[in-house]
Kinemage of the C-alpha trace (Angstrom):
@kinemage 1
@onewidth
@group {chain A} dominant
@subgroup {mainchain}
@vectorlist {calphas} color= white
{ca unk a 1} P 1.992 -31.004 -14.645
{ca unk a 2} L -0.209 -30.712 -11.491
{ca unk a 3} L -2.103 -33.474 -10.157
{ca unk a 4} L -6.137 -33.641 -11.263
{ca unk a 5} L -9.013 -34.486 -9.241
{ca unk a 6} L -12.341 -35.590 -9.599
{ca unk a 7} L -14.375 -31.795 -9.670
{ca unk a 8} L -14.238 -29.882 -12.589
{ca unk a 9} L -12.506 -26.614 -12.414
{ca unk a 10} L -15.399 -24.407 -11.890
{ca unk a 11} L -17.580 -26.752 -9.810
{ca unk a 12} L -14.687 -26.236 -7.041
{ca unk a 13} L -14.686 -23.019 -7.122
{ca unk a 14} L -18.592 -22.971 -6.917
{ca unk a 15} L -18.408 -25.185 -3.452
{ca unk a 16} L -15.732 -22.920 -2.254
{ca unk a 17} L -18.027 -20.111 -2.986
{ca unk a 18} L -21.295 -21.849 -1.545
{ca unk a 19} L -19.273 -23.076 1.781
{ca unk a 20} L -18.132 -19.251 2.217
{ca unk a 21} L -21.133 -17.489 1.783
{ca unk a 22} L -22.606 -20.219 4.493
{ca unk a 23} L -19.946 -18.692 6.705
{ca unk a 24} L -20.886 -15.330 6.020
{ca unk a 25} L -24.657 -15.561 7.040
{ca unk a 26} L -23.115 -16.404 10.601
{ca unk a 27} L -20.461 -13.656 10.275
{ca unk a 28} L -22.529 -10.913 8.858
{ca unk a 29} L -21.609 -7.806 10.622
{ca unk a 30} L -21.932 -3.960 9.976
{ca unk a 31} L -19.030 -2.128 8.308
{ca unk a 32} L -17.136 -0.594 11.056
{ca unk a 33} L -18.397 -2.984 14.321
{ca unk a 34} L -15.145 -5.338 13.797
{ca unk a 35} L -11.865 -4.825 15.252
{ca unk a 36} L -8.191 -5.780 13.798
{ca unk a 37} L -8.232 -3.385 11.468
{ca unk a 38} L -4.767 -4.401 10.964
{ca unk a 39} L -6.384 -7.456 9.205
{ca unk a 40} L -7.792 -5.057 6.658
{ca unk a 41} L -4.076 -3.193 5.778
{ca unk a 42} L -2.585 -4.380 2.462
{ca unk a 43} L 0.350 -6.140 2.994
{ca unk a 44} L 2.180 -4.585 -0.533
{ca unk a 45} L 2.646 -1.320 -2.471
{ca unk a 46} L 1.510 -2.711 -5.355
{ca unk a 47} L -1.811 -4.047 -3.916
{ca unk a 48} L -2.208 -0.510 -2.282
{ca unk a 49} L -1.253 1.066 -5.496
{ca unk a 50} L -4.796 -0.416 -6.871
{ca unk a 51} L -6.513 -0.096 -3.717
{ca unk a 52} L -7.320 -3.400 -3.337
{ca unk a 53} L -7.426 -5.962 -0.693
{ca unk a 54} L -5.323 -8.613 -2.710
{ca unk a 55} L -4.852 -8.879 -6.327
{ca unk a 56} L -5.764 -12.211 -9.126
{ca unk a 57} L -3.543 -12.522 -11.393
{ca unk a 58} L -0.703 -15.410 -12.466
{ca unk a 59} L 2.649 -13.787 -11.180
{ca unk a 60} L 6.117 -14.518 -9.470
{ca unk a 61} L 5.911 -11.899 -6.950
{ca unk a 62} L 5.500 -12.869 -3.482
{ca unk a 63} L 4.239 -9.937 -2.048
{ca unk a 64} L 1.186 -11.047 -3.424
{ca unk a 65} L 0.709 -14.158 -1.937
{ca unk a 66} L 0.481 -13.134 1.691
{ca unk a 67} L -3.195 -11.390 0.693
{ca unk a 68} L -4.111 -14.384 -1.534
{ca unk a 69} L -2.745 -17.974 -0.520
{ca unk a 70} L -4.246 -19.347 -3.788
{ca unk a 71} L -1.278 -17.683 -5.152
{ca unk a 72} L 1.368 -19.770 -3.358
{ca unk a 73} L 3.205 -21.668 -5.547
{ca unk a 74} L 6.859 -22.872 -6.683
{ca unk a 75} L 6.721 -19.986 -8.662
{ca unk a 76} L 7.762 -17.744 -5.631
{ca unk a 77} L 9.972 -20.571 -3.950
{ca unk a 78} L 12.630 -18.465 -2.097
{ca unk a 79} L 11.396 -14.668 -2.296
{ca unk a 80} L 11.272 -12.349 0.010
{ca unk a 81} L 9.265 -9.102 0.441
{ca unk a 82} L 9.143 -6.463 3.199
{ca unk a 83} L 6.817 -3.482 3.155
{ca unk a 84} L 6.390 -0.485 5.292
{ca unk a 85} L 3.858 2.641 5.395
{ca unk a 86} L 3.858 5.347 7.663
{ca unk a 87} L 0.304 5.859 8.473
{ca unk a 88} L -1.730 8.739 10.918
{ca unk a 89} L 0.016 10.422 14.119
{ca unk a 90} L 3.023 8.243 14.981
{ca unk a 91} L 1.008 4.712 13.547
{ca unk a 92} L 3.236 3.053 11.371
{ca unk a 93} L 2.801 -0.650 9.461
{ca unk a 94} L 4.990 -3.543 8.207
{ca unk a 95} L 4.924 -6.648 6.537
{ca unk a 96} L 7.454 -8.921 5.801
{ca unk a 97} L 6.729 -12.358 3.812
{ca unk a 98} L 9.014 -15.369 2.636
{ca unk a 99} L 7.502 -18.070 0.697
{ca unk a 100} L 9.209 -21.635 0.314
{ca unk a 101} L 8.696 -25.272 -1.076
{ca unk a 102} L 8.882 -28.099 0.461
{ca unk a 103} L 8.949 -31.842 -1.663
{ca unk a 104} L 6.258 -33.724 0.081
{ca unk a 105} L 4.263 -30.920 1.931
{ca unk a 106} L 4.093 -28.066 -0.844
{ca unk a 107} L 4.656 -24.352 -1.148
{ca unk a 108} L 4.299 -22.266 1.789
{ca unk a 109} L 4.608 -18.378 2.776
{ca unk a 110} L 5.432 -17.117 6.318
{ca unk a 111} L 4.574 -13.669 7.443
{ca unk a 112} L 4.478 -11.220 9.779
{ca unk a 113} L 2.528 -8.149 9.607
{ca unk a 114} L 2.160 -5.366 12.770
{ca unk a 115} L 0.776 -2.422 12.961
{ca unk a 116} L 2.013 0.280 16.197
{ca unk a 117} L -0.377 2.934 16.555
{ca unk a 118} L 2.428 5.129 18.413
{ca unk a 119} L 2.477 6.457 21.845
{ca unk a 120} L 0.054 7.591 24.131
{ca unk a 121} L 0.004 9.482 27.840
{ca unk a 122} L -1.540 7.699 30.818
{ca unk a 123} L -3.863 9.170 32.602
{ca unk a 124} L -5.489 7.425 35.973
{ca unk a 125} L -9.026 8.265 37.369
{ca unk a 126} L -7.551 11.805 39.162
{ca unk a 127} L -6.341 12.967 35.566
{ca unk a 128} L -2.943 12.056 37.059
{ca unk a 129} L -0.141 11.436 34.249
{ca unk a 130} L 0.790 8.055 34.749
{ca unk a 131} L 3.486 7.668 31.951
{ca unk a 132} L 3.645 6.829 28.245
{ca unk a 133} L 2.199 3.735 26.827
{ca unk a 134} L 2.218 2.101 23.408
{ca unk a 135} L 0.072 0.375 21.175
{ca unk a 136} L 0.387 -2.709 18.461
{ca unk a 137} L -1.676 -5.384 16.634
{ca unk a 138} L 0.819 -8.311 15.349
{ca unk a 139} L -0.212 -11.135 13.017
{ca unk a 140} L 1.900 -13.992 12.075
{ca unk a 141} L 0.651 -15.858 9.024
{ca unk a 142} L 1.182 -19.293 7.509
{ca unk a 143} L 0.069 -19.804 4.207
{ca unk a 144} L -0.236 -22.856 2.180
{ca unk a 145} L -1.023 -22.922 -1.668
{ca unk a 146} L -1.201 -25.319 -4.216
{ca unk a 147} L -2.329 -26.038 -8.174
{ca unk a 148} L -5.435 -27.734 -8.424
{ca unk a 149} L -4.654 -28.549 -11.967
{ca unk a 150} L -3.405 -25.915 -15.016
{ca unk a 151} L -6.280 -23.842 -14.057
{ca unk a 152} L -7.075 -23.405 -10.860
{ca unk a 153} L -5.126 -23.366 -7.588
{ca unk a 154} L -6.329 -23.575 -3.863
{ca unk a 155} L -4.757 -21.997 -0.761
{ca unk a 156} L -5.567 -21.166 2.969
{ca unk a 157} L -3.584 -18.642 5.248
{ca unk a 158} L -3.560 -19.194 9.613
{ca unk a 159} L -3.066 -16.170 10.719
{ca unk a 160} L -2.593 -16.098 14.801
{ca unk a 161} L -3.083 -12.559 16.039
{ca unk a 162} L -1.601 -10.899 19.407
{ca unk a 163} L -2.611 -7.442 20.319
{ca unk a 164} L -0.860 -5.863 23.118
{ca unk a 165} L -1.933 -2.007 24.188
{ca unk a 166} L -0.901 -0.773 27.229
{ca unk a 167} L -0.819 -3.349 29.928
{ca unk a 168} L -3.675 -5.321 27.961
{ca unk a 169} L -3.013 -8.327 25.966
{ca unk a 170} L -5.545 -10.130 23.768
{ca unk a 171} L -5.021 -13.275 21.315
{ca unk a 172} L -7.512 -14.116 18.281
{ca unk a 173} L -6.531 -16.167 15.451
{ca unk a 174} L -7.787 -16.067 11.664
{ca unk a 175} L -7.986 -18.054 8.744
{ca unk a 176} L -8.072 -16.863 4.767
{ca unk a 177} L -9.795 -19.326 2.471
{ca unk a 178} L -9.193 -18.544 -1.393
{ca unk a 179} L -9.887 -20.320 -4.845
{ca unk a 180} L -8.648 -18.996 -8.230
{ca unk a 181} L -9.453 -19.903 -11.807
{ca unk a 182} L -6.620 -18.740 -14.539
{ca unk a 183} L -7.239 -19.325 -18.270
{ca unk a 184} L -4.655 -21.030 -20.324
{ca unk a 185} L -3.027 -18.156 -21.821
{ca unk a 186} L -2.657 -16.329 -18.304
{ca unk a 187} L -4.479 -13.668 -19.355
{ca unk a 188} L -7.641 -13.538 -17.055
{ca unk a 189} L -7.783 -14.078 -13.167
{ca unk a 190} L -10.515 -14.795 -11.090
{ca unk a 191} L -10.380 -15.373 -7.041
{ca unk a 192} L -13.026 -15.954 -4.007
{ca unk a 193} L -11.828 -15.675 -1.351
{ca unk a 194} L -13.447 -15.611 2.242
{ca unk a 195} L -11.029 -13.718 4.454
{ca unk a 196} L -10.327 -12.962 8.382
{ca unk a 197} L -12.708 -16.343 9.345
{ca unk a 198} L -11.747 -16.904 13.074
{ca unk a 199} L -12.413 -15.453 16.557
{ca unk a 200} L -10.812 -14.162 20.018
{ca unk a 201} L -9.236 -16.527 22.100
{ca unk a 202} L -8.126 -14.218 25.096
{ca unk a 203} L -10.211 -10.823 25.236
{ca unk a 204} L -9.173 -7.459 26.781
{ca unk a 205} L -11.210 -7.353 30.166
{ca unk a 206} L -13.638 -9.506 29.173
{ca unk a 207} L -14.861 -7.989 26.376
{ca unk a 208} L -15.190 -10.051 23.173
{ca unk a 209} L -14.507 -8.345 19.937
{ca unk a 210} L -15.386 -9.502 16.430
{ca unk a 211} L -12.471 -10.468 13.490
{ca unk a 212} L -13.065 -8.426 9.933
{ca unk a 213} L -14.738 -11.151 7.873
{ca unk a 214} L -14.962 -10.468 4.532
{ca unk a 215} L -16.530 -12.457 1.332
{ca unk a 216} L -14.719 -10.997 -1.702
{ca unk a 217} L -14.466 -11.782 -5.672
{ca unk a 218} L -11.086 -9.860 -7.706
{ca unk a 219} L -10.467 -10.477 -11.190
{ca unk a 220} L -8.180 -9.166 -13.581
{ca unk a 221} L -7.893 -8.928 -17.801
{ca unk a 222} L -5.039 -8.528 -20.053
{ca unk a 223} L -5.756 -7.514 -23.697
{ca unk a 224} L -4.181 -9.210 -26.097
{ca unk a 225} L -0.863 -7.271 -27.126
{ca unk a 226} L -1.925 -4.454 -24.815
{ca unk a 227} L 0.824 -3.416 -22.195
{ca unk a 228} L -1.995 -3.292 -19.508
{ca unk a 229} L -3.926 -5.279 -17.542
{ca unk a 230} L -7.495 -4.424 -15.914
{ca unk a 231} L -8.596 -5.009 -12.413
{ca unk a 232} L -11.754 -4.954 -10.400
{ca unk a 233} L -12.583 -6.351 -6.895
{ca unk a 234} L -16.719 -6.792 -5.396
{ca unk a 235} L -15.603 -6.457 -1.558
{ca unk a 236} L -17.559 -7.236 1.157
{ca unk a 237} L -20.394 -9.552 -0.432
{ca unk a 238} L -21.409 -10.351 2.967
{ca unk a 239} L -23.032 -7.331 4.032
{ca unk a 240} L -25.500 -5.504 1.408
{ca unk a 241} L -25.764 -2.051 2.610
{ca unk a 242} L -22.429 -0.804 3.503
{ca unk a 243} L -24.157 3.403 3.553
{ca unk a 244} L -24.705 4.739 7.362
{ca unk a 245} L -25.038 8.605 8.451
{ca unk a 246} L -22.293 10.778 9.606
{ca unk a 247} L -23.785 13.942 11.048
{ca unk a 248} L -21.019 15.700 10.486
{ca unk a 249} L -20.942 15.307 6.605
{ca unk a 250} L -24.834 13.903 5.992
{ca unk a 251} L -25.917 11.696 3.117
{ca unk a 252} L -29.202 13.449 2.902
{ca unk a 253} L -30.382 16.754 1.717
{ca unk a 254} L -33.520 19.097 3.085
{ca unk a 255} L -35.658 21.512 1.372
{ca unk a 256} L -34.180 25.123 2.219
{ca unk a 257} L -37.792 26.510 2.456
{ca unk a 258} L -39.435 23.092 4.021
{ca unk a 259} L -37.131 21.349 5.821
{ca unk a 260} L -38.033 18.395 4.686
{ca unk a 261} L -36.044 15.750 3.653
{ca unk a 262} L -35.120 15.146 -0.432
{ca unk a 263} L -35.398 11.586 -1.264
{ca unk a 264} L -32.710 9.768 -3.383
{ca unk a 265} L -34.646 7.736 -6.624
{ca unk a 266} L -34.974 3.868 -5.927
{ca unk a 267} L -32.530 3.923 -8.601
{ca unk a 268} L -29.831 6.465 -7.320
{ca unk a 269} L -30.112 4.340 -3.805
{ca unk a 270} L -29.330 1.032 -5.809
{ca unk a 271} L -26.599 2.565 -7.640
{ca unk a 272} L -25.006 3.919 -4.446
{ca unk a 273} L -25.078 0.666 -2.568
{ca unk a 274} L -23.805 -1.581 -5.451
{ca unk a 275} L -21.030 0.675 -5.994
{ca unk a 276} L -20.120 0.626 -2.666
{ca unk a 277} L -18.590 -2.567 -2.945
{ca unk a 278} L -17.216 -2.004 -6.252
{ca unk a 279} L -13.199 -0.764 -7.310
{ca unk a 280} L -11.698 -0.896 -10.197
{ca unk a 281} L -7.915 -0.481 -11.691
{ca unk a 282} L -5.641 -0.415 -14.240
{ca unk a 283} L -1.841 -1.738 -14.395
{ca unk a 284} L 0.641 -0.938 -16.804
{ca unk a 285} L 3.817 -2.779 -17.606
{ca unk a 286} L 6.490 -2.499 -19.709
{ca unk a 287} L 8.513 -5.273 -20.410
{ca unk a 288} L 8.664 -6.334 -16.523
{ca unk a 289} L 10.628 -4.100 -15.689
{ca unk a 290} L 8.771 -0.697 -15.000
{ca unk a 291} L 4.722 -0.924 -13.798
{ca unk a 292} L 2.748 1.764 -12.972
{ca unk a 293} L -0.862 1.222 -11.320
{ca unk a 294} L -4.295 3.544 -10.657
{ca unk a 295} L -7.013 2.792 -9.098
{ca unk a 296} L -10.854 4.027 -7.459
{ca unk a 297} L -12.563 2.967 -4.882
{ca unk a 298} L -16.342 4.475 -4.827
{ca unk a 299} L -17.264 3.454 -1.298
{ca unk a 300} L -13.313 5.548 0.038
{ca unk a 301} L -14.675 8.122 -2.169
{ca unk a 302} L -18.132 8.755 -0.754
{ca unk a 303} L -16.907 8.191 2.975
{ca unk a 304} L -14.014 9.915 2.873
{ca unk a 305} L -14.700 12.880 0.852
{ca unk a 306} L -14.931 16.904 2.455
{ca unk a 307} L -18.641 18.509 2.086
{ca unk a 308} L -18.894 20.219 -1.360
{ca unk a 309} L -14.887 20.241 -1.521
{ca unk a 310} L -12.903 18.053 -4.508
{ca unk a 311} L -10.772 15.962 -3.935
{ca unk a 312} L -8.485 12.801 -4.816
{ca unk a 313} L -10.358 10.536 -2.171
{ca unk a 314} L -10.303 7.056 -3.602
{ca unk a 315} L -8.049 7.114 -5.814
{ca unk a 316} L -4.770 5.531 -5.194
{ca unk a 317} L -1.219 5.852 -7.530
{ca unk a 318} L 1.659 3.634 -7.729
{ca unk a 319} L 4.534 2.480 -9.540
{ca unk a 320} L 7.987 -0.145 -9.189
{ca unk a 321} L 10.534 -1.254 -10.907
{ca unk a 322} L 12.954 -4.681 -11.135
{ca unk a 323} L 16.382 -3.936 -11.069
{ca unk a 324} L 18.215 -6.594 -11.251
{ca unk a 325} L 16.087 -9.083 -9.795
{ca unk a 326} L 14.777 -6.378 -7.059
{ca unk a 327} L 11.460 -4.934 -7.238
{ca unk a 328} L 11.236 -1.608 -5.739
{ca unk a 329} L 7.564 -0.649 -5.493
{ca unk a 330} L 6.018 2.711 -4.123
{ca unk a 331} L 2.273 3.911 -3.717
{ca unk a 332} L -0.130 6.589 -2.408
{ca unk a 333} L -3.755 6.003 -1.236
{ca unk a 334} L -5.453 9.058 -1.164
{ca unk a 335} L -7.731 8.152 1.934
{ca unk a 336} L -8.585 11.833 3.003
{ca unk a 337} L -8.500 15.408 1.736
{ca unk a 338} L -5.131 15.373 4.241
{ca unk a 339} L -3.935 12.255 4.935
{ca unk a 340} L -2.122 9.741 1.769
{ca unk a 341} L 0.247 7.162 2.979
{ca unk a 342} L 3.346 6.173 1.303
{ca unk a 343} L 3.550 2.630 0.480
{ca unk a 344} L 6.983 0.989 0.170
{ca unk a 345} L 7.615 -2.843 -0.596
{ca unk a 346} L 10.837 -4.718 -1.533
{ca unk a 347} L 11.369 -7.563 -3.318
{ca unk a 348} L 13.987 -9.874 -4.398
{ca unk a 349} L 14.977 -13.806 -4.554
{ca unk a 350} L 16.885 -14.848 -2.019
{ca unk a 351} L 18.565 -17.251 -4.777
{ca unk a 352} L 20.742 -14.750 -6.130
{ca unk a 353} L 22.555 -14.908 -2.849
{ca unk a 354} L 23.431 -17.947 -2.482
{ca unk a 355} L 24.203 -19.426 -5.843
């Protein structure tokens, strides 16, 4: 049984909470003004399968625990997971995560993530080719994780971060605070987490850039005797109005005779900004060893989506399955009319092995 401390369960969780959102009135930025994207990517297929950043629930896979340290644990003692999606025009990304336990110091997981955004011409001043170059963000993580008591667990991830384009180099380094609460029965999940809390060390030319911080709540539900479990995420809780104006593909409508502009309903703009940081999901297992996720993300949806054209923009599929102690898992993001990466993630215990 874990060790108990003095707080009560929830009254951690509600510092953790308090001390983050302090952090986030410093850190408050615009959607869009940060760099390290890379830091946003979902390390799994299975996360990506919901569309989430990271996932809450009480598991053994240790996929998971590279998005949310407060799911370290002995639980996932020896796994390891690599992932891989081919992204837009040559970019590709891949994670690979091991997680291990140590007597006195406690569970860990070591990553590495990158992300190579292909290759590119040269070009100097003269519009003289100058030769190809390439392009690559690269984040090592350390992540430590441990039980609270039989209810909640802690966990922070260091994640230092190298980004080398062209003849440039730059260094920043990032830390992921989380917090989760799990009933008794294992049935509901809750996490905060703040992620992506950190800053440039070494700048391209000078320039300072700004890490993705993020204040984030996911939570997930299984029904009694139901073979599914439920799954929402509030993302970006530092930052209330996440809307801005694309010319290209406008918000706003005009009067075809006046011109002037049609105004949304105080309660239309509400709605749209709430749901902005809202997705939801729904997992389906069967017996561990076939799952099969869906999810929808509103804010994807309404950013992504093609003037007065359908589409699956949002919404994101996946599946996997454990054979024989290997979890295969596969998904597809639908982020534009055009463009759905594959997800692919691999899982087993390195146990197995070496009995």
């Amino acid at each position: 049984m874990a060790r108990r401390y003095g707080f009560s369960p929830m009254k951690q969780i509600f510092v953790l909470l308090l001390f983050l959102f302090s952090l986030s009135v410093t850190h408050a930025q615009i959607a869009g003004l940060a760099s390290y994207s890379v830091l946003d990517m979902p390390s799994t297929a299975r996360v990506a399968g919901l569309g989430f950043d990271y996932l809450s629930l009480y598991d053994d896979d240790v996929a998971l625990t590279l998005d949310n340290p407060s799911l370290i644990s002995p639980r996932v003692g020896n796994q390891l997971s690599v992932g891989f999606v081919n992204l837009f025009s040559g970019s590709n990304f891949g994670s690979l995560a091991f997680s291990h336990s140590f007597k006195h110091l406690g569970a860990f997981t070591f990553g590495l993530q990158y992300d190579s955004y292909g290759q590119f011409q040269g070009y100097d001043e003269y519009e003289q080719p100058m030769g190809a170059f390439t392009a690559a963000d690269y984040v090592m993580s350390i992540g430590w994780g441990r039980a609270v008591d039989d209810n909640v667990a802690i966990g922070a991830t260091f994640k230092p971060i190298l980004s080398h384009y062209e003849s440039y180099t730059a260094f920043a380094f990032g830390i992921d605070l989380a917090a989760s609460y799990f009933s008794s029965d294992r049935s509901f999940a809750f996490t905060v987490m703040g992620r992506n809390i950190g800053a440039q060390v070494f700048t391209f030319d000078g320039l300072t850039e700004r890490l993705p911080f993020e204040l984030s709540v996911a939570g997930s539900y299984k029904l009694k005797d139901a073979p599914f479990r439920l799954h929402f995420a509030l993302n970006e809780l530092q930052t209330w109005n996440l809307t801005y104006e694309d010319e290209l593909n406008p918000t706003t409508t005009t009067d075809p005779f006046t011109g002037e502009v049609i105004a949304k309903s105080a309660l239309a703009t509400f709605a749209d900004k709430a749901f902005r940081h809202l997705g939801v999901g729904i997992e389906l297992n069967i017996h561990k060893a076939f799952f099969a996720t869906v999810g929808y993300n509103y804010r994807q949806m309404v950013e992504m989506r093609a003037a007065e054209t359908f589409n699956l923009s949002g919404f994101s599929f996946g599946f996997g399955i454990n054979l024989k102690g290997i979890k295969i898992c596969y998904s597809r993001n639908n982020y534009h009319l055009t463009q759905a990466p594959n997800f692919i993630s691999v899982t087993t215990s390195l146990d197995r092995f070496f009995r």
